[in-house]
N, C-alpha and C positions, 0 to 999 in steps of 0.2 A: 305621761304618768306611768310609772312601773304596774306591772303586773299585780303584786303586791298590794300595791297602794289601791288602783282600783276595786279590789276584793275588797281590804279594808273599810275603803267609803260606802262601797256598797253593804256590808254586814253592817257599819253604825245606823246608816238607813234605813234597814231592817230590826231594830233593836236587839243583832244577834252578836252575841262576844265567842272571839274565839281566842285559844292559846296559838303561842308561836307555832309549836309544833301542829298542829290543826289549819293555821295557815301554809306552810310546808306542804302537809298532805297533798292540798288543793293546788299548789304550785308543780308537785310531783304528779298530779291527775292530769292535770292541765300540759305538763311535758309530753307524759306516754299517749292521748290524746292525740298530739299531733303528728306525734310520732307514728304510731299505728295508721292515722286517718290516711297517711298517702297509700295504702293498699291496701286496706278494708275500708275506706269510703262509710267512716264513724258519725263525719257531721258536715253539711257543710257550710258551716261556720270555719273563717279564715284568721282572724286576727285572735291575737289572747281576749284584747278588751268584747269584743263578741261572743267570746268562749264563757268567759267570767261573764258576762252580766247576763245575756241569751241562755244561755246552759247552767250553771252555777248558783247564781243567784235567782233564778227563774226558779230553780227545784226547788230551795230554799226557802220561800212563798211558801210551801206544803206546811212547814214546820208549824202555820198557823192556826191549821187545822187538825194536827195532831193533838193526841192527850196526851199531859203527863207519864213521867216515868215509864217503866219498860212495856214492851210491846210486842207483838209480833206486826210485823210488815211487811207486805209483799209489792213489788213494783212491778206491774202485767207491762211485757213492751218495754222494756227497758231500753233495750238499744246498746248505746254506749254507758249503760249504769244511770242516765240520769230519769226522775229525782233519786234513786236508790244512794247514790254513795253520797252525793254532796249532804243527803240527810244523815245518812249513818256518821260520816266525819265531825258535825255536829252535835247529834245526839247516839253517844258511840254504845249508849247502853241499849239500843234496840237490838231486836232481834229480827236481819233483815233476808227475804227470801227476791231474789233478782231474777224473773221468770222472761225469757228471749230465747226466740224461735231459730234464729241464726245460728248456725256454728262456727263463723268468722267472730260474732260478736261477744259469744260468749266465750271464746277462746280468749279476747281481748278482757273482758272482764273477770274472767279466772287470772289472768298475768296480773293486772291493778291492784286487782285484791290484795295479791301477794307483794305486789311493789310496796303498797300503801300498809302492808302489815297490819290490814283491818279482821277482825275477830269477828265470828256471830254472823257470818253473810255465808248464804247457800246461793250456787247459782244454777237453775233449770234450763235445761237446753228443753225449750217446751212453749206450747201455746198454751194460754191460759184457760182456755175452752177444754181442752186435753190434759189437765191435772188430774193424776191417781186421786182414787176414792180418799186415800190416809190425806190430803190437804183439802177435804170438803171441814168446811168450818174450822180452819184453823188458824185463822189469820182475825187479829183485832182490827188491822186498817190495812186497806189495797189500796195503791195510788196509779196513777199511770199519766205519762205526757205524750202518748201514743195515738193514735189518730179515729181513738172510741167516738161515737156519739154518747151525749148522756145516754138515751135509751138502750143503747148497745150495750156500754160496759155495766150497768144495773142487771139485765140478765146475764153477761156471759161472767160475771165476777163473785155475782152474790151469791150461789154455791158454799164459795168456799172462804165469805167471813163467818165470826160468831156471830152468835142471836142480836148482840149490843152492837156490832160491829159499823164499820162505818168504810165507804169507799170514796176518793177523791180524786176531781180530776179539773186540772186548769183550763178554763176556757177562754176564750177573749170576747171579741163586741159582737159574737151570734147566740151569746148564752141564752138570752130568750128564746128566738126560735126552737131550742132544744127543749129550753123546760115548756116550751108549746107542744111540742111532740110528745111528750110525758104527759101531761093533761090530756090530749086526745085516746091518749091508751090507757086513762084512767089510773094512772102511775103517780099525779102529781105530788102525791104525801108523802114518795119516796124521798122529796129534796128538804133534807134536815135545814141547811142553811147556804148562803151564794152569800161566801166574803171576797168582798171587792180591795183590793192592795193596787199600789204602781209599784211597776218595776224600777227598782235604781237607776239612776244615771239619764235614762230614756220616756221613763214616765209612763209607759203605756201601761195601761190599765189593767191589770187579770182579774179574772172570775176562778175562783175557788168552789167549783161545785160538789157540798159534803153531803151525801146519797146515804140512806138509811136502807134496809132490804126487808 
């Protein structure tokens, strides 16, 4: 199966529609991707079909956790842009802030950006623990696929949403243990909701954990 088409099956799967050009994007992510990875060492994920469903359509899972219409979003740990851009390609009207500590990587993700001709994306050469005072509270949703604990990214993130806001992060089959470690710290009421999704193609399961502060 082409590249393409794999994307495809996987977005009907996800009840997500995109345009030609929005598949494109993702095709064009998915080239500089590999392109770059042989000397910045971006992923290592090796085939397209891995790249697309592991990276791509994994970020894309978030989307379910998202509100409506415009936003600010911030992706802590970004890495390679993911979830940050595979969301923004989808929902182009956010307003998305890409925060990684590397300077190989955000290098990588300032070129994308500009390959992909995407609008509205700032990218921090920064840890998110070390964001200036002006991004305390300024983000509706933070996401991240970076290697947080629940208990971790609840403190080192909650700073800098709004009052309403909301932070999210994909777990797999140890998400209890985590939301145990939250109840031991008396934290439990921070977890607004745990949606459960399969991933396309593979089936394996995520946990969607949406964290209140």
């Amino acid at each position: 199966m082409k590249s393409p088409d794999i994307l495809n099956k996987g977005l009907q799967e996800l009840g997500i529609s995109c345009s030609e050009k929005q598949i494109h994007a993702f095709m064009l992510y998915l080239s500089e991707l590999k392109k770059w990875n042989r000397a910045y060492n971006l992923t290592a994920l090796k085939t397209d079909e891995d790249i697309i469903i592991k990276h791509f359509l994994d970020s894309l899972l978030y989307i379910k956790a998202l509100p409506k219409g415009t936003l600010k979003l911030a992706d802590a740990g970004t890495g390679a842009g993911l979830p940050g851009i595979p969301i923004k390609i989808v929902r182009p009207e956010i307003d998305l802030t890409l925060i990684e500590a590397s300077r190989k990587k955000t290098a990588f993700l300032r070129h994308v950006v500009r390959e992909l001709e995407l609008s509205g994306i700032t990218v921090l050469e920064q840890r998110i623990e070390n964001l200036d005072r002006e991004h305390e509270m300024a983000f509706d949703v933070i996401v991240s696929r970076a290697t947080f604990s629940v208990k971790e990214f609840l403190k080192t993130a909650c700073p800098y949403v709004k009052a309403d806001g909301r932070l999210v992060l994909n777990k797999g089959p140890k998400v209890a243990e985590e939301i145990k470690e939250l109840a031991e710290a008396s934290c439990a009421d921070a977890v607004k909701e745990i949606i459960k999704l399969k991933l396309p193609a593979i089936n394996t399961v995520r946990n969607l954990v949406v964290l209140k502060c």
